[in-house]
N, C-alpha and C positions, 0 to 999 in steps of 0.2 A: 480588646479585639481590634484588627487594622480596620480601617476604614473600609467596607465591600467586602470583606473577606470573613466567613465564617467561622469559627472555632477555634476563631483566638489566633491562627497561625501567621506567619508573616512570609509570603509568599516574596521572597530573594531572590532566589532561582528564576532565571531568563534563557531560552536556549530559542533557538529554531528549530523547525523541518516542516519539509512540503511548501514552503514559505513562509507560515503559522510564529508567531511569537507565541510559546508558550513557556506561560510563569506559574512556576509551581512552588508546594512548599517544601519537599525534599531533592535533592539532588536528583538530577537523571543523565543517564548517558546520551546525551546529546550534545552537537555544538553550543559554543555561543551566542549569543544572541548577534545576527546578521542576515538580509534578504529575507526581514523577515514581514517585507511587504502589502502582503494578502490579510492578515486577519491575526485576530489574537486568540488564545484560548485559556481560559484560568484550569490547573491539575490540582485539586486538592484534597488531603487526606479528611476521611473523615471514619466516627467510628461507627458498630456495627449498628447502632440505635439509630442511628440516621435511614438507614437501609432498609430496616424491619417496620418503620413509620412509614415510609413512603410506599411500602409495596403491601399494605396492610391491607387485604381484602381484595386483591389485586389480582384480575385473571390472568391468568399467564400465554402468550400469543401458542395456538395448539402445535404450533411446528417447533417449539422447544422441547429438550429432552433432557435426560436427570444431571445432565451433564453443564450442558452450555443450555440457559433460559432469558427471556427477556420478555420486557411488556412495554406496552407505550400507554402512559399512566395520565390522567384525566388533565394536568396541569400541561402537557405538549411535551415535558419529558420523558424520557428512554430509559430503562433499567435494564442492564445486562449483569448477565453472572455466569463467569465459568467456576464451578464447585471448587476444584484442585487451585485455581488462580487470585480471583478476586471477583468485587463485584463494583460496579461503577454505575451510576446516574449522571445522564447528559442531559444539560437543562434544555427550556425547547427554543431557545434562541442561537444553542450548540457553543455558545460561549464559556460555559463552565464546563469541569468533568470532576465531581466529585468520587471518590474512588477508596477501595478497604480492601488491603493484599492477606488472604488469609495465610498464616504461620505457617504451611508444608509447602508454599508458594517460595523460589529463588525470587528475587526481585529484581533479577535480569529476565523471566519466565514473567513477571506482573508488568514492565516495562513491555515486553513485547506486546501483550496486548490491550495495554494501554494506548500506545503507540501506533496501534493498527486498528484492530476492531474498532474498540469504546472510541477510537478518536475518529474516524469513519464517519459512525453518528454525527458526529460534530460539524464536520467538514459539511455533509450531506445539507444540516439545517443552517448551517452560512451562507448554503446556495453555488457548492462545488459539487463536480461531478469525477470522483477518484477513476480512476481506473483498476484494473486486477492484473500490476503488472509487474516486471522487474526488470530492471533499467540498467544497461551498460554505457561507459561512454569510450566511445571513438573517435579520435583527431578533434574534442573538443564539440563532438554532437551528440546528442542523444540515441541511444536503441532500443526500442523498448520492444520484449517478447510479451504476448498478453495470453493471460492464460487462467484455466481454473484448478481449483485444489489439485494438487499431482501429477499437474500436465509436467512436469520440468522445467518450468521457470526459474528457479534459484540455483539449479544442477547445470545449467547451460550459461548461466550469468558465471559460475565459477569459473567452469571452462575458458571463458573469456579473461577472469580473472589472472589465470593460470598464465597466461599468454601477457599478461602486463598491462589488459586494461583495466580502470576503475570502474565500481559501482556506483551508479547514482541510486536506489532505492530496490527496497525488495520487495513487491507484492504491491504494494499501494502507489499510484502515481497521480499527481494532479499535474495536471497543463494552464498554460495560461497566457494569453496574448501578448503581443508586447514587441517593443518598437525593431527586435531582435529576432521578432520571428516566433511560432509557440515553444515556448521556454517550461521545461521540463524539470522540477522543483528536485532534491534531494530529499529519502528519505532518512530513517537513524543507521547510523556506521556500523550494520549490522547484518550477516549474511543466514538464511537457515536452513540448513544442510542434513541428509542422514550420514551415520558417521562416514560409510565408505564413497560417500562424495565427497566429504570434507580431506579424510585424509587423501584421495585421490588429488584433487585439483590445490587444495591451499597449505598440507603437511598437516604436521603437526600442532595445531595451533594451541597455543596455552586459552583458559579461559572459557572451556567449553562450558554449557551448561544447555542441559537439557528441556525444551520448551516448555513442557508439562510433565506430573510425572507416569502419562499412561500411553506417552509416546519416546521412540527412541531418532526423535528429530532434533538435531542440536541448534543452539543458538552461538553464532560466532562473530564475533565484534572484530572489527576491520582495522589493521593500522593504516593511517592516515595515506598512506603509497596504492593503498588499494580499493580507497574510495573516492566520491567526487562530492565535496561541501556547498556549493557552489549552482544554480540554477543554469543549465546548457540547451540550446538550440534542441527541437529533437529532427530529428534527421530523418528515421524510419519507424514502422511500426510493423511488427510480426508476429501475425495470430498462428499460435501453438496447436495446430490438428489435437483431438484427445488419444493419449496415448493407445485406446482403444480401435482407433480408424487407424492409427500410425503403424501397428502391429501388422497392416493386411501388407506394407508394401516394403519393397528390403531396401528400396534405397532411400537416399534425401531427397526431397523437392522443395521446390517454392514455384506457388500459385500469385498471379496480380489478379488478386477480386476488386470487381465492381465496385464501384462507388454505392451501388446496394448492396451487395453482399459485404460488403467493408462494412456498411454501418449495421447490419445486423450482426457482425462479430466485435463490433465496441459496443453494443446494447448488452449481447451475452457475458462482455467483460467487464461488466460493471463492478464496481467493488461498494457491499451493500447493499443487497436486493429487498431489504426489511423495511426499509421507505420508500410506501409506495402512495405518499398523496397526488391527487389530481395537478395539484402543481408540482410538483417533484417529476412527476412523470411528463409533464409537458416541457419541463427544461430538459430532462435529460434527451426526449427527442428532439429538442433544438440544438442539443451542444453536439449530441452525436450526429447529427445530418450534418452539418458542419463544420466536424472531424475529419467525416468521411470523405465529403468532397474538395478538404483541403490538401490529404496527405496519402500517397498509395500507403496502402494496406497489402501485403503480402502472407497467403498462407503457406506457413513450414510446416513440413512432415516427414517426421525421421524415428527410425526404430527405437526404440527407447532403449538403447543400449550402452552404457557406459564410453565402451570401446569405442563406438560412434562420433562423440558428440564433438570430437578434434574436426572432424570429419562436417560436420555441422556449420560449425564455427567459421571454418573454412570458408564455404558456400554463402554465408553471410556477408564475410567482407568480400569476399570478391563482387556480391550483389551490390553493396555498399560503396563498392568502387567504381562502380557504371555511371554514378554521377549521380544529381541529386533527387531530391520524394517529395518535394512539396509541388502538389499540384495547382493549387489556387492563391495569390495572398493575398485573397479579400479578407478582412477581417470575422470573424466569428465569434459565436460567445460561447467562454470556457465556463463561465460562470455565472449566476446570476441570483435571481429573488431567491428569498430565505422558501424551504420550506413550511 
């Protein structure tokens, strides 16, 4: 057995994201190891006896369903399970992620939520505060649209895509101070699309595979021209109306909210709402009050219409080009005590 390292494996593999070194023992699609800063995280496989021990007599949190379940288990660890994908245990210092991909699982589909979810947790009990976004870059600055399940975030980053800029991260984003300004982390080289956005904005792409097998949302890996590896400035930040409020009006807008209204739509954007200790919730009100009044916040609202979103996209940069979004540069905390 390696030395720390359970079940014999010998944990090679070194990659980044988000800024995270994370050493695992089987290959992932991820960079190398680089910018990898902020924190470490051990990924390792283990098997289904591991799983069945820990959650033995285990109530299960009542807002899970047969599908996707989780509990937070007497030792400060975390057990998630999606049925169709895998099941994973995040220790409660979020520095490990022990993890079991079951057989009808792609292992680009157990990667994604790897990657995202179970490693959420992680991030959460290191004493980060993610956000629920997906990230363009522009002239070398960050974009970021924040958004919840279905708003369009991933459908409007392609858009961008379309047009020749890179992605920095889809859905998950952490920030973090720094002598450059808050620096906007990259997530994995990976965009996820339904297919007539995909072949709309990026073609053809070889490689597709589909996230789970009870949705028809694909997962699409990036070649290296159409991502950003690399941690960038972020520039702006763009809360995504719900497509439901966006339906009443036929054209685009964008709204400049308040330094209150900004921070009640980075609270609603949180990525990970399943942590919710006394401390966890006293940092995220610190990080987000001091989000809000470091950076305008912008509300977009546009028909959720295919046909549109050139049209969207548009409105952006020319907002983008009025000059710059950081309103404060006192320093602030992106991060801080473990949960």
């Amino acid at each position: 057995m390696t030395a720390g390292f359970p079940y014999g494996v010998d944990p090679r593999y070194r990659y980044c994201v988000y800024g995270m070194v994370v050493v695992s023992d089987t290959p992932l699609a991820l960079p190398e190891y680089s910018h990898g800063d902020l924190g470490q995280v051990e990924c390792l496989s283990a098997p289904a006896s591991v799983f069945l021990a820990a959650t033995q007599g285990v109530a299960f949190d009542p807002r899970s369903d047969s599908w996707y379940r989780y509990a937070f288990l007497h030792d400060g660890s975390t057990y998630v399970r999606w049925d169709t994908v895998g099941e994973f245990l995040v220790a409660a210092d979020g520095r490990r992620i022990t993890c079991r991909r079951v057989e009808e699982s792609s292992f680009e589909s157990f990667q994604v939520y790897m990657l995202g979810q179970a490693l959420s947790f992680a991030l959460v009990k290191q004493g980060f505060e993610p956000l629920h976004a997906t990230v363009v870059v522009v002239d070398d600055q960050a974009v970021a649209f924040l958004g919840d399940n279905a708003f369009g975030k991933s459908s409007l980053a392609a858009c961008f895509l379309e047009a020749g800029y890179r992605l920095l991260t889809d859905d998950l984003l952490i920030l973090q101070d720094s002598a450059r300004g808050i620096l906007a982390y990259p997530g994995p080289p990976r965009l996820k699309l339904f297919p007539k956005m995909a072949t709309r904005f990026l073609g053809q792409t070889a490689n597709r595979v589909h996230m789970n097998p009870d949705t028809d949302k694909l997962i699409l890996p990036l070649d290296e021209h159409r991502r950003c590896a690399a941690p960038v400035p972020l520039k702006a930040l763009y809360s995504l109306a719900s497509p439901r409020d966006a339906c009443r009006k036929a054209s685009v807008s964008l709204e400049t909210l308040s330094p209150r209204e900004a921070f009640v739509e980075l609270v609603k954007g949180t990525f990970n709402r399943r942590l919710v200790s006394p401390r966890r919730l006293e940092r995220q009100f610190g990080v987000m009050a001091g989000l809000a009044d470091r950076i305008c916040v912008k509300k977009l609202t546009y028909p959720r219409a295919i046909d549109r979103l050139q049209e969207v996209r548009g409105m952006v940069l020319a907002d983008l080009a009025r000059g710059p979004r950081i309103v404060r540069p006192a320093p602030t905390l992106l991060s801080g005590i473990p949960v």
